[in-house]
N, C-alpha and C positions, 0 to 999 in steps of 0.2 A: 504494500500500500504506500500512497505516498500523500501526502497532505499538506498542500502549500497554500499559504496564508497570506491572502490579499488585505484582512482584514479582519477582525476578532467579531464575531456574532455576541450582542449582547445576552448575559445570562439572566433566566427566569430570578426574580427578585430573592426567592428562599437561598437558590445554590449562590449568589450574589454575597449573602451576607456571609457565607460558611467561605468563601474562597478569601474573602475580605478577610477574615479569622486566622488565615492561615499565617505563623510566625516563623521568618527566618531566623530568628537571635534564639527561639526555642530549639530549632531545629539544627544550627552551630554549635550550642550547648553539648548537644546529645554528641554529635559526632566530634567535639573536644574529650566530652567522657568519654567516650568508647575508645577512641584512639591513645589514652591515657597508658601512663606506665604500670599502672596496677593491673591492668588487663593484656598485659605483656604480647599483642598483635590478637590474642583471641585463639589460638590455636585448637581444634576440637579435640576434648581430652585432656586440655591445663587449666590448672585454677586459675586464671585469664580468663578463660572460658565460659568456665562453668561459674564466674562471676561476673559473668556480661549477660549470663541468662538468666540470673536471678535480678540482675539489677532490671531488666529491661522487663521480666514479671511484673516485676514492684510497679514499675511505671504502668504499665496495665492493668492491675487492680487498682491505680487510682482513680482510673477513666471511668472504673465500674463495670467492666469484665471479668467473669469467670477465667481464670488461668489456669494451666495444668503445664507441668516439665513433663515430658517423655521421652524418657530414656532409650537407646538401641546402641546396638555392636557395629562398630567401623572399624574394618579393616586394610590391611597395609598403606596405610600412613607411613610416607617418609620424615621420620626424625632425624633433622643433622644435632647431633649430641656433643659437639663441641666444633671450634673451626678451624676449617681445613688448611692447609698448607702448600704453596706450590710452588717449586725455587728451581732455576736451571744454570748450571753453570758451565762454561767453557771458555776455555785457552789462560783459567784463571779469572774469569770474572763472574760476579753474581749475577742474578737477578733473581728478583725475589715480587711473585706478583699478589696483588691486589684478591682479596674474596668478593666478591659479585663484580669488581670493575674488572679486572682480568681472567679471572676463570669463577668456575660454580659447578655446585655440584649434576650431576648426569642422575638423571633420577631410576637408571639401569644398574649403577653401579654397585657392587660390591662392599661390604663395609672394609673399611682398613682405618683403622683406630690410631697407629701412629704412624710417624714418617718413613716410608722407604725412598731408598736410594740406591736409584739404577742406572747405567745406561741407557742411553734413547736411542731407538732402532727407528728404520720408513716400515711399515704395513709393507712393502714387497722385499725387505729384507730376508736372507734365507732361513738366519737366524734369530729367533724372538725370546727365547727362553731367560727368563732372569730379567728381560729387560722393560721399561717404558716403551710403547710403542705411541709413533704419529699415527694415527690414521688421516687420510686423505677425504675433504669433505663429501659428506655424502656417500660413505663407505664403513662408517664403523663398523655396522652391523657383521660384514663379514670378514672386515680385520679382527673384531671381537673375537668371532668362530676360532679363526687362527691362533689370536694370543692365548684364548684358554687352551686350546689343545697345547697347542708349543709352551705352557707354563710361563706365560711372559709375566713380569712385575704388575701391570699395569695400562691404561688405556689413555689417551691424550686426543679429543676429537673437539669438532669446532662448533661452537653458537655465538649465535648473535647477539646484539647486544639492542637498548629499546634509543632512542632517539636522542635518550641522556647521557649514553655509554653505561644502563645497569643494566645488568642478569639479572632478571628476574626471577623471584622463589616459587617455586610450586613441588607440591607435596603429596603429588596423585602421579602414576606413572608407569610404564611396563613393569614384567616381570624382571627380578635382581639378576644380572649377570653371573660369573664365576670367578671374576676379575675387577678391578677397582676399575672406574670408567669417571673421567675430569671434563670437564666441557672446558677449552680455552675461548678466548675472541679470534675472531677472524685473523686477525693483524698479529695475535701470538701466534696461532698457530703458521703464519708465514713468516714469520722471524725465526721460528725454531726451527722449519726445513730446508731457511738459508744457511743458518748455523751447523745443520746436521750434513750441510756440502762441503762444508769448509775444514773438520774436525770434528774429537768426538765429543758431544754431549751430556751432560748429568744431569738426572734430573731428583728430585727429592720432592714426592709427593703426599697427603695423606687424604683422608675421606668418611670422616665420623658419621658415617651413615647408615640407620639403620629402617628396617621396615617392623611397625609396631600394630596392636590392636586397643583399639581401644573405644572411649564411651563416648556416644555423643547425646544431647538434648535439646531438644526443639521445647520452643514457649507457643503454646496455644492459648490465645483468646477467645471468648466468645460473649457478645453481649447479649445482657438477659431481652427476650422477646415478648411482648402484651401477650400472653398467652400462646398458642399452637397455632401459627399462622399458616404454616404449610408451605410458605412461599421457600425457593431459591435462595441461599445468601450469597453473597459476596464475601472473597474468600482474599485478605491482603497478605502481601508475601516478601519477605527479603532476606537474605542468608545473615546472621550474622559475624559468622567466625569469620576467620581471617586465614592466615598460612604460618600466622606464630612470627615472633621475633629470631631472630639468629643468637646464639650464645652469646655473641661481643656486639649486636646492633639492633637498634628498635625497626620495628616494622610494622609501622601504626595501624594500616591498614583505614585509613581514612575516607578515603573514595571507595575502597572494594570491601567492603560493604557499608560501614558506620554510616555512607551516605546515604545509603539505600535505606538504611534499618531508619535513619533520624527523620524522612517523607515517609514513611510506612506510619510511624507511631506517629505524627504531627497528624497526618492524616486523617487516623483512627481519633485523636482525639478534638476534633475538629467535626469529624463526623456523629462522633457518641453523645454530640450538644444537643444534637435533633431525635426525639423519641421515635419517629417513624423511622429512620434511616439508620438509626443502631439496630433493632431488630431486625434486620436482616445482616447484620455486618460480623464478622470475623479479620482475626488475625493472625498470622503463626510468623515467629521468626526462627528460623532454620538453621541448623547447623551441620556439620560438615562438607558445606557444600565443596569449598575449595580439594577435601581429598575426593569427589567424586559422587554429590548432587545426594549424601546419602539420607538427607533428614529428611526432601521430600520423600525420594523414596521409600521410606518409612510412614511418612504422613498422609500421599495419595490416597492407597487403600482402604485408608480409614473412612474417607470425605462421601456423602451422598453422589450420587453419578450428577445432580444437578448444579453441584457449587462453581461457581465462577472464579476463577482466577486469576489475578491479578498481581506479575511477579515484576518487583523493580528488582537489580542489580545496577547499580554504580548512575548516580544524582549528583556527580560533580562538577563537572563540565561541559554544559550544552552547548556544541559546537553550530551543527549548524541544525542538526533535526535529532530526535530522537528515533532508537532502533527500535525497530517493533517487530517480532513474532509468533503469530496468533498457531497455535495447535487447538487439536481433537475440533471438537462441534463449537468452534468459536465464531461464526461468524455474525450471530447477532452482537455479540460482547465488542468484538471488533470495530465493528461498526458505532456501537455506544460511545467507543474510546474516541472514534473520528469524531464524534461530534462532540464530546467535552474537547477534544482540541480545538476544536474552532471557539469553542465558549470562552476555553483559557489562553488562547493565542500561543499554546505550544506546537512546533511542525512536526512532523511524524513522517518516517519514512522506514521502508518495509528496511529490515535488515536481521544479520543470524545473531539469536539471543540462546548461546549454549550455558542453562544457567537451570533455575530449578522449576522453572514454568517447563522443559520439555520434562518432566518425571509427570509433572499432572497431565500434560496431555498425551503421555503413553499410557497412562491410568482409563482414556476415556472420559477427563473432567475437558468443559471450555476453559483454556487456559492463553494467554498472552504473557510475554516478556516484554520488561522495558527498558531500556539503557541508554542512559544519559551520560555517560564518558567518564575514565577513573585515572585521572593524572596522576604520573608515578605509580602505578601498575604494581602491587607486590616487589615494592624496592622501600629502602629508606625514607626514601623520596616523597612518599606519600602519606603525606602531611595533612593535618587539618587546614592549613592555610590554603591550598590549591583547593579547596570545594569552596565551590564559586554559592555564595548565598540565593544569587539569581534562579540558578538551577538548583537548587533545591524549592523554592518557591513553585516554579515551576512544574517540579515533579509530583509534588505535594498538592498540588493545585488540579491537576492532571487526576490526579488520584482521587480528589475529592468530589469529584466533577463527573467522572463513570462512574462511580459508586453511588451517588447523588440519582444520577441518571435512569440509574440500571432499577433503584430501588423504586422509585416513583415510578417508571415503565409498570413494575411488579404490582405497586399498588393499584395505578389504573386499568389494569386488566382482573382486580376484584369485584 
């Protein structure tokens, strides 16, 4: 879909006064708390965590919602348990690089807990055993093959870096190799196989990474309804967790998700002012999604086949349109959502939202994704200061605006 705005259509006087309602300085708030150090990035599975879901309860029993935690099992989580190491040296000189600015971890790898040090061999050398090997991009895979057979030390392959020069963390990922496996940057990994022309190589690497299981919990709302109305609710969604801080670096996780989760609850409590439009409304904030969408998974099955969904991921940054999209039996919701865009002057454009609205709409629920852009991406980098107030407003607004929509639609067809 795409949705381009000549002009904002004036809103019915009720959704008017609830859009007016909505506060950015509340909604900055939330995502300073969440991004805070006592929540250490939010990681599914650390008291960070499991203190960003009780806090964010609390705030939902104020509103006057039933809340429930629901607990489930997540598995192979990558935990880097201390940080890693990565030095090369020849003809007598060091270099000693950077953790997420020069290299990061391979989420294939291997744990190796401390430093080895070995020669550095090319992926077509005859001999690998003992040694670090280069692979060539876009080859590990089956230089891997080779270095575990041949017993090599090690793997050295190449990623990119985001627009800031970070490697970004992420903590969901193939199966573990038999072999330690390092991502470098581009640019190292061409310096190392000019070096490996010239003489030999050393390198000294480690990789404190393990694959763990562990708990995760979702925050379910629901507000109380005038009795057995029978209708549909609307169902608001945003992940909270994050991908955790690094042992030596915060990773606030601001934009991915705290922005999300700060228009989810501004929203929700914006909404809960109106008695006809809280009964039909719910909320869940979600967790693990970053190791692999596992809370909704957990929570779909639960949900009537008629609830609506409505999933933000990342209210930071509205560049030029918001991503939208719509899974399962969504296309009347979809359409509601177009037209609270036009009410609220946000633009909309079709684009891929791989986030935890596709878990509802493999379930068979109407489900939509929304994303509004997450500066500094699972890096240090992202700050509370890069979520733009505007977009949050926006998103929040957006939110209140279908939901609004959708409810009143429900009541006129009583």
């Amino acid at each position: 879909m795409t949705s381009t705005l000549s002009g904002v259509d004036r809103p019915p006087a009720g959704l008017a006064a609830l859009l007016k309602a909505v506060s950015a300085q509340r909604m900055q708030a939330t995502v300073h708390e969440l991004a805070g150090d006592r929540y250490a990035g939010r990681r599914v599975g650390t008291p960070g965590g499991r203190a960003a879901a009780t806090w964010l309860a609390d705030r939902l029993g104020e509103l006057g919602a039933g809340t429930e935690l629901s607990g489930f099992d997540v598995a192979n989580v990558r935990e880097l348990y201390g940080t890693p190491v990565l030095e090369w040296n020849t003809g007598g000189q060091a270099h000693r690089l950077k953790h997420r600015r020069d290299f990061a971890e391979h989420l294939a790898s291997a744990d190796l807990p401390h430093p080895r040090c070995a020669p550095l061999a090319a992926a077509s050398d005859a001999d690998l055993r003992g040694r670090w090997v280069l692979a060539e991009a876009g080859d590990w895979a089956r230089a891997c093959e080779r270095a575990e057979a041949d017993g090599a030390a090690g793997m050295l392959t190449t990623r990119g870096t985001d627009a800031e020069g970070w490697m970004p963390k992420m903590i969901a990922g193939p199966p573990s190799r038999q072999v330690p496996v390092i991502a470098v940057r581009t640019e190292v990994q061409a310096r190392l196989a000019d070096a490996l022309t010239r003489g030999p190589v050393q390198v000294t690497g480690s990789m404190p990474l393990r694959q763990i299981t562990t708990r995760g919990q979702n925050v379910h709302a629901r507000f109380p309804a005038e009795g057995d109305t029978g209708r549909a609710r609307v169902l608001l969604t945003a992940h909270y967790d994050g991908v955790g801080d690094d042992p030596d670096t915060r990773l606030p996780a601001a934009a991915d998700n705290a922005s999300g989760v700060a228009a989810v609850l501004e929203a929700a409590r914006v909404l809960s002012a109106d008695p006809t439009i809280r009964s039909g409304l719910e909320v869940a904030f979600l967790d693990a999604e970053e190791a692999g969408a596992w809370g909704s998974a957990h929570h779909a099955p639960a949900l009537p086949s008629d609830t609506l969904v409505i999933n933000l991921d990342g209210a930071a940054h509205l560049h030029e349109a918001a991503s939208v999209e719509a899974g399962g039996p969504a296309l009347a919701l979809l359409a509601t959502l177009d037209q609270a865009a036009r009410l609220t002057g946000v633009p909309l454009r079709a684009g891929a939202m791989a986030s935890d609205n596709r878990r509802y709409a493999a379930a068979g629920l109407a489900a939509i994704g929304i994303g509004m852009g997450m500066p500094g991406y699972q890096t240090p980098a992202e700050t509370p200061e890069r979520v733009q107030a505007d977009t949050l407003l926006a998103a929040a607004r957006l939110l209140v605006a279908t939901a609004w929509l959708t409810t009143s639609a429900m009541h006129g067809a009583e």
